[in-house]
C-alpha positions in Angstrom: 148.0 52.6 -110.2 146.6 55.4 -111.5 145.0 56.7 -115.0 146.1 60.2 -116.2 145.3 59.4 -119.8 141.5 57.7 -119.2 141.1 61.0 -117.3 142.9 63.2 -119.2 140.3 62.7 -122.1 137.5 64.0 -119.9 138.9 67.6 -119.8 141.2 67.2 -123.2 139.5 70.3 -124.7 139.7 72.8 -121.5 143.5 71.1 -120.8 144.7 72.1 -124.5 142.9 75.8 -124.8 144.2 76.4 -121.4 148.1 75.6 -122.4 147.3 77.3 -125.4 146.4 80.6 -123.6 149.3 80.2 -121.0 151.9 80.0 -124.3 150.4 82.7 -125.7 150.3 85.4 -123.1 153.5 84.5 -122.1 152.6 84.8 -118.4 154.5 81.6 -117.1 155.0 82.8 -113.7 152.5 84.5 -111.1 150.2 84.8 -114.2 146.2 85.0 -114.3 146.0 81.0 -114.3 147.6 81.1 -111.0 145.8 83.9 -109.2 142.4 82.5 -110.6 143.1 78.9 -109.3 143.8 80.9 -105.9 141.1 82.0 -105.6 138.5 79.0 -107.1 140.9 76.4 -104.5 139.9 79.0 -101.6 136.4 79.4 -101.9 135.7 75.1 -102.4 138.0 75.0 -99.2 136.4 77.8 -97.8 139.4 79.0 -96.3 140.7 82.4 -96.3 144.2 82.2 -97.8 145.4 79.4 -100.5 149.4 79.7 -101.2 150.6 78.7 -104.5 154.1 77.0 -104.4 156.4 75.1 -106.4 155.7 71.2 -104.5 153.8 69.3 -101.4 157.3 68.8 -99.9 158.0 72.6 -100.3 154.8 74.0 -98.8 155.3 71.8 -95.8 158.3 73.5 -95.5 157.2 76.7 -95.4 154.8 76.6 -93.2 157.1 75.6 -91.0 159.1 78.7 -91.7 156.3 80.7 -91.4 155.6 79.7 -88.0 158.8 80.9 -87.0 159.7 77.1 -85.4 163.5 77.3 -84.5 166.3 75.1 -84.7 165.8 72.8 -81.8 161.8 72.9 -81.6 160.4 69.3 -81.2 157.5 68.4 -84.2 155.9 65.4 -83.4 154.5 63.4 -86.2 154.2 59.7 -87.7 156.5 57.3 -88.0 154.2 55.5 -90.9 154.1 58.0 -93.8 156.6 59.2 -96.8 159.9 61.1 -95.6 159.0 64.0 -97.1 157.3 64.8 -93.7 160.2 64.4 -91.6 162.6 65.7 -93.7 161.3 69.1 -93.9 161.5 69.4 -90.1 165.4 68.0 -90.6 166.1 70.7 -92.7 164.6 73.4 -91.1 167.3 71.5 -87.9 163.5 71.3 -85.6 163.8 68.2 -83.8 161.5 65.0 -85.2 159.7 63.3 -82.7 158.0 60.5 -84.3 155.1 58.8 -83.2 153.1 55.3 -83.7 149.7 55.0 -85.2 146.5 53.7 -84.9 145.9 50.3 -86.3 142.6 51.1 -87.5 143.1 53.9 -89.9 146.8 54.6 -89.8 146.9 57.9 -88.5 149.0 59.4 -86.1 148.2 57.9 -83.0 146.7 60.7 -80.4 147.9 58.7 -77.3 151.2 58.5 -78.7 151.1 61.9 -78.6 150.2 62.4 -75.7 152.8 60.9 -74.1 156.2 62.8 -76.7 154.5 66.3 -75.8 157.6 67.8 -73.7 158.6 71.6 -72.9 160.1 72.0 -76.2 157.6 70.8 -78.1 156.4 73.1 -80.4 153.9 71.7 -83.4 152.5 68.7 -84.4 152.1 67.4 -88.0 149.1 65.0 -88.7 149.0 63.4 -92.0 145.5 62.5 -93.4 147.4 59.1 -94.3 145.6 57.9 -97.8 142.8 60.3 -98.2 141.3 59.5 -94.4 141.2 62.7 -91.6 143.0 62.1 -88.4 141.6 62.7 -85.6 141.5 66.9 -85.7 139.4 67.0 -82.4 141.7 65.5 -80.5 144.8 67.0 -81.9 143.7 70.3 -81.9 142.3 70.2 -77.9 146.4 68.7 -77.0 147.2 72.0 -79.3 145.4 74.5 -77.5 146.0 73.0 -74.0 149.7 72.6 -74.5 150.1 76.1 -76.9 151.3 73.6 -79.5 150.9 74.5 -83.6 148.6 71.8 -85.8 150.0 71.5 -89.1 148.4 69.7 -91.5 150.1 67.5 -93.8 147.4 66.7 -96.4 149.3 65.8 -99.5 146.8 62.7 -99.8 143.5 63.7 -98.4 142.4 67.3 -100.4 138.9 67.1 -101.3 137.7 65.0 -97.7 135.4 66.5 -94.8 135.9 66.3 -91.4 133.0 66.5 -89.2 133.9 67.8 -85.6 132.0 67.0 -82.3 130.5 70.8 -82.7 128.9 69.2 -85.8 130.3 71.6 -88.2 131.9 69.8 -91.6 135.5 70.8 -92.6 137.6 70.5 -95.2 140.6 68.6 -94.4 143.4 71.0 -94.7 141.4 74.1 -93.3 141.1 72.9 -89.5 144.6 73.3 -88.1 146.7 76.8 -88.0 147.9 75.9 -91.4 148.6 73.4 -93.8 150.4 71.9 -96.9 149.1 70.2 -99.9 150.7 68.4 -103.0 149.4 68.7 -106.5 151.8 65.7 -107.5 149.9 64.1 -110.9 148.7 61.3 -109.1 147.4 63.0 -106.2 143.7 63.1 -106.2 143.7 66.5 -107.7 146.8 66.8 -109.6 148.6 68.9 -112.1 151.4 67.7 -115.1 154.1 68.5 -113.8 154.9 69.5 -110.0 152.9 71.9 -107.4 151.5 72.5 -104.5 149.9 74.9 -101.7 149.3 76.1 -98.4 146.1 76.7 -96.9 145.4 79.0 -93.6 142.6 81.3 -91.9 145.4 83.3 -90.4 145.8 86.7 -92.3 149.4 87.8 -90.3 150.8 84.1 -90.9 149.1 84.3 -94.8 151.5 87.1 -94.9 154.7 85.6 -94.0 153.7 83.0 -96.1 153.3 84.9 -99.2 156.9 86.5 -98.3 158.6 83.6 -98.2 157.6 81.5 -101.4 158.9 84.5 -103.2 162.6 84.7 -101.9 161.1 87.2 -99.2 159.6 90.1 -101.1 156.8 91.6 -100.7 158.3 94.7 -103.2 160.6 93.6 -105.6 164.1 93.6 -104.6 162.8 94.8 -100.7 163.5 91.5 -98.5 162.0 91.5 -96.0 162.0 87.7 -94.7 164.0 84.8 -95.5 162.3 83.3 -98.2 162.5 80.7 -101.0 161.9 80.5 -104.9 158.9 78.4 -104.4 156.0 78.9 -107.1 153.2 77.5 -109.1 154.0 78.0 -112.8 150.9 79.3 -114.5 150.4 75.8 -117.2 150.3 73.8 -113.9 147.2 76.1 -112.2 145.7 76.0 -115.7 145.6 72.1 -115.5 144.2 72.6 -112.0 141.5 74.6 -112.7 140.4 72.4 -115.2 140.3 69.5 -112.6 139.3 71.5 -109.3 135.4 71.4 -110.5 135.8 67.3 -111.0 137.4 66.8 -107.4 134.2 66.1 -105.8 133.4 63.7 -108.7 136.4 62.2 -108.8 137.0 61.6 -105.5 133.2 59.9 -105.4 134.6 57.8 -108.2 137.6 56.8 -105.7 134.8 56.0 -103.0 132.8 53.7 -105.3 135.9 51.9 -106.5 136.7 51.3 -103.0 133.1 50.0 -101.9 133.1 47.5 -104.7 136.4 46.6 -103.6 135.2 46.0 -99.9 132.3 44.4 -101.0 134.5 41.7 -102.9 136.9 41.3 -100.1 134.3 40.7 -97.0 134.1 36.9 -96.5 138.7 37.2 -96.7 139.9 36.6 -92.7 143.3 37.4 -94.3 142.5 40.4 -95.8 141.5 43.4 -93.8 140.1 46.2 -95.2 139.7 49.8 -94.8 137.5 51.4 -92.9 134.3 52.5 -95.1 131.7 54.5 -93.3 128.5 55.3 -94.7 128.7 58.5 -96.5 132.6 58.1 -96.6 132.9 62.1 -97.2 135.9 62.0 -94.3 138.2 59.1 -96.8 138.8 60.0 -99.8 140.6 57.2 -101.0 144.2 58.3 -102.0 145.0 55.1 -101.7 143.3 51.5 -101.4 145.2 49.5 -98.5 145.0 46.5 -97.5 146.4 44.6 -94.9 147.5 40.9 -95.1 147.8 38.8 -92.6 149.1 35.3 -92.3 150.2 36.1 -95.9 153.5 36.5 -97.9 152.8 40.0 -99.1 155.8 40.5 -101.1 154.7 37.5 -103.0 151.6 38.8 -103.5 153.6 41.6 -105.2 155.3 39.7 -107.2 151.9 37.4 -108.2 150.0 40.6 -108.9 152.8 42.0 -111.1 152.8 38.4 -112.9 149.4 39.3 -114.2 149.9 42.7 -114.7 148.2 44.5 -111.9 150.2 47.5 -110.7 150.3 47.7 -107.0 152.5 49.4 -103.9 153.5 49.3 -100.7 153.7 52.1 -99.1 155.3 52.5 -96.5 158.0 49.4 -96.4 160.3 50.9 -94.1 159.3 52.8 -90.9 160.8 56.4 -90.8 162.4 55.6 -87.6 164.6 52.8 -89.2 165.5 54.8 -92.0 168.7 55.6 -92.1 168.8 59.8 -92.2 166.5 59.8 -89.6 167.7 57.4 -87.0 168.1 58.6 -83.2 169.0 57.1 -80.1 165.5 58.0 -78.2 163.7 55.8 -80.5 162.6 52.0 -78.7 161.0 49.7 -81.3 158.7 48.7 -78.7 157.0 51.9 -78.9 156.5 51.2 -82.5 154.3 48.1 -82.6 151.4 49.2 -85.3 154.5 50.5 -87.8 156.2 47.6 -87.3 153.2 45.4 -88.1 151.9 47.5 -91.5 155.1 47.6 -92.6 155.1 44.0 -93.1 151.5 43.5 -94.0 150.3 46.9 -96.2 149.2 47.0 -100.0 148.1 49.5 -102.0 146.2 48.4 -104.8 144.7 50.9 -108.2 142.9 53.3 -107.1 141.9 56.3 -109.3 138.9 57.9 -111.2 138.8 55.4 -114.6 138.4 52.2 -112.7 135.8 49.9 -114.4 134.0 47.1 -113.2 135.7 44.1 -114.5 139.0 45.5 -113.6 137.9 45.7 -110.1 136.7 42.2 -110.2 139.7 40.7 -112.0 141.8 42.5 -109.5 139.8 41.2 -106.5 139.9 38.2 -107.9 143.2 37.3 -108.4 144.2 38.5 -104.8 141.9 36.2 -103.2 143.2 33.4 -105.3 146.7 34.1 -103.9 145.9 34.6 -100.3 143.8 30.9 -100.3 146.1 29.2 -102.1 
């Protein structure tokens, strides 16, 4: 699904020298690599505070903390994405309201929303599913005329722009109050190991932030929050550094990979495609998903795994039928786009190294299936 070697070999020389340096000083945590990469992520974000931490599912976390939600405070958020999104807000004992989604792009659903927004509602978590920008607009209006938080999940979508009805381009991640990222390896910019961040403009909620993901000091041994041990390792930011002035490139690799892919797939009636618009700057193609209908998708699976072709599905279960995170208040009927993707989504490669012919022979042997 995705090629860390093919692009490993592009920044092979940096990647090494950088390791080499980080072994040598001896400055494995909070070291120069890690304040430098700080400070390169927030000026391509152009965002006033970046927060190293350890993981995507950690930052999310945090943010949460730093908000000061309490136990019983209602997050909406999707029902269609990983678990890692709900199960922050379990841990932190906030209350998961889960949501459908759009059928179009698979983002959280702003009518949807609409409707769960109670009293105790206190924060809503969009997730730029796959690399594509919810609807910020819309979210952030519900947020200001309900005194609601926006917290963005963008483990998948660093690197996209969001244009806003004021015209003004955005950075996905750098729109609501504050926001999580994951520097997983196969995320679009990714480390070699674990990591991850959180972005915000706010300088009191930067902070608490910065509290937290270091067990709650600000002066060592002085805690002053509840915190966490929560932080980027210095040979991870070095690896990020080397990629962070490729993202743009890479992710324009992503967006060409899934153009051809389109382009290949446009006379299918059973396969529907994503979503491309012309400049594409708002997708940045995490992930390549199709939908199949009037097809045996896990048969597809198991044909495209016959000929070697990595693929996923993600997701194949809806959060709300999973079984940590079942509740009573839940009707299926309010559920009808999960319940349909669930059945029909799949994620073919998608990274930076693609070539041509793979493309093609990919293509090729899906349509075979789907007309046989």
């Amino acid at each position: 699904m995705v090629d860390l070697q093919g692009q490993y070999a592009g920044i092979k020389q940096r990647v090494d020298q950088t390791i080499a340096n980080v072994l040598e000083s001896a400055a494995f945590i909070n070291g120069p690599e890690v304040h430098a990469f700080q400070k390169e992520l927030e000026d391509y974000l152009d965002v006033k505070h970046v927060i190293p931490c350890a993981n995507g599912t950690d930052a999310l976390q945090i943010a949460m903390m730093g908000l000061g939600l309490q136990p019983g405070d209602e997050v909406i958020t999707a029902d269609f994405t990983f678990a890692a999104t709900v199960e922050v807000i379990a841990l932190l004992h906030l209350t998961p309201v889960l949501v459908d989604v759009d059928p179009i792009n698979f983002n959280i659903d702003i009518e949807a929303v609409k409707k769960a927004i109670t009293p105790k509602t206190k924060a809503i978590v969009p997730v730029h599913l796959f690399g594509q920008v919810a609807n910020m607009d819309a979210l952030m209006e519900l947020a200001e005329a309900h005194d609601l938080f926006v917290i963005e999940d963008n483990a998948q979508g660093i690197g996209a722009t969001y244009t806003g009805k004021d015209g003004k381009k955005r950075k996905a991640g750098t729109i609501g109050h504050v926001a999580s990222t994951s520097f997983f390896p196969s995320k679009n910019l990714g480390c070699y190991g674990d990591g991850g961040a959180i972005f915000t403009n706010d300088d009191a909620l930067a902070h608490t932030i910065r509290g937290i993901v270091n067990h709650g000091m600000y002066v060592r041994y002085h805690h002053d929050v509840v915190g966490v041990n929560s932080r980027l390792d210095s040979i991870q930011a070095g690896v990020l550094r080397a990629k962070l002035p490729h993202l743009d490139t890479y992710n324009q690799a992503r967006q060409d990979a899934a153009r051809k892919y389109t382009a290949a797939f446009v006379n299918e009636e059973k396969i529907i495609t994503p979503i491309i618009c012309d400049k594409c700057d708002c997708h940045v193609f995490h992930q390549y998903t199709l939908r199949v209908v009037d097809t045996d998708r896990d048969a597809l699976v198991k044909h495209l795994q016959e000929h070697d072709i990595p693929c996923g599905v993600y997701y194949p279960i809806p959060l709300h039928l999973q079984k940590a995170y079942t509740d009573e208040r839940y009707n299926e009927a309010d559920f009808p786009v999960t319940n349909a993707l669930v059945k029909d989504v799949i994620s073919l490669p998608m990274h930076t190294e693609l070539e041509d012919d793979q493309i093609e022979f990919i293509t090729k042997t899906v349509i075979d299936f789907v007309n046989q």
